[in-house]
N, C-alpha and C positions, 0 to 999 in steps of 0.2 A: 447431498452436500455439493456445493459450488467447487467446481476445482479451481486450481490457481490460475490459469491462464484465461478464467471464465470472469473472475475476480478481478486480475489486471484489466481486462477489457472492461469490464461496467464500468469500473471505479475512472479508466481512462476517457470514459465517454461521458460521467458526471463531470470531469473535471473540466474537458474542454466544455462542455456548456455554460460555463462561468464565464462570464463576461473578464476581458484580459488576461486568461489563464495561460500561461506558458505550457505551450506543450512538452508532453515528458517523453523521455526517451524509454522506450518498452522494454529497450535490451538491458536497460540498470535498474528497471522497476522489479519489482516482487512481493509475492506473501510470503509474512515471515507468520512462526506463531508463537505467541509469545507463553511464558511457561505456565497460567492458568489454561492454555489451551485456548486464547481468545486468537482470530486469523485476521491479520492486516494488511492492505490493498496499498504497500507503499510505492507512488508514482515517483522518478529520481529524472533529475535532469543528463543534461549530457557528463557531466560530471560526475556523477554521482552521488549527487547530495539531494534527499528526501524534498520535493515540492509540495506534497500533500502527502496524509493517509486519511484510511478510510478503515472503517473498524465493521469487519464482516457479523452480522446475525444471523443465525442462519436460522431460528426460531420462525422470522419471517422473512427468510431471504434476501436482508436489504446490509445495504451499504451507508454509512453516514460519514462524511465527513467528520474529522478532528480538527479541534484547535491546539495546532502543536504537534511537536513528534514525542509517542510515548518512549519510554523506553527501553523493550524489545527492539524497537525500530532504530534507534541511534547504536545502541550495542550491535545491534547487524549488521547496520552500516560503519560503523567504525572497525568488527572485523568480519570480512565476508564470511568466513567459515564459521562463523557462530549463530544461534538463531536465523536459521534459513532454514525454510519448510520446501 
């Protein structure tokens, strides 16, 4: 299984290959897991506000892009100490 920081980095390095992506800032990014036990690669700007995620499989160890932030990921981000993996 991918650790976290293995996760921030892929999902950091899919996102800069997008043409016009804004880079994210690493230190407010994180996997959060949400409570089916699904693990999310959310990238956050300097702010802290979610610029993409990315939804871990580890079935075949890929990362996909989301349209949208699910909702483990906004629950996280609105309180840090909730849902953080």
């Amino acid at each position: 299984m991918a650790t976290d920081t293995e996760l921030i980095a892929r999902a950091a390095l899919a996102h800069l290959r997008s043409a016009g992506a804004t880079e994210p800032d690493l230190t407010r990014s994180r996997v959060i897991t949400g409570p089916t036990g699904t693990r999310y690669a959310a990238l956050a700007n300097s702010s802290g506000t979610p610029l993409v995620v990315y939804r871990y499989d580890p079935s075949g160890s890929q990362l996909r892009a989301l349209k949208g932030i699910p909702s483990p990921v906004r629950t996280a981000y609105a309180d840090p100490d909730a849902a953080a993996a």
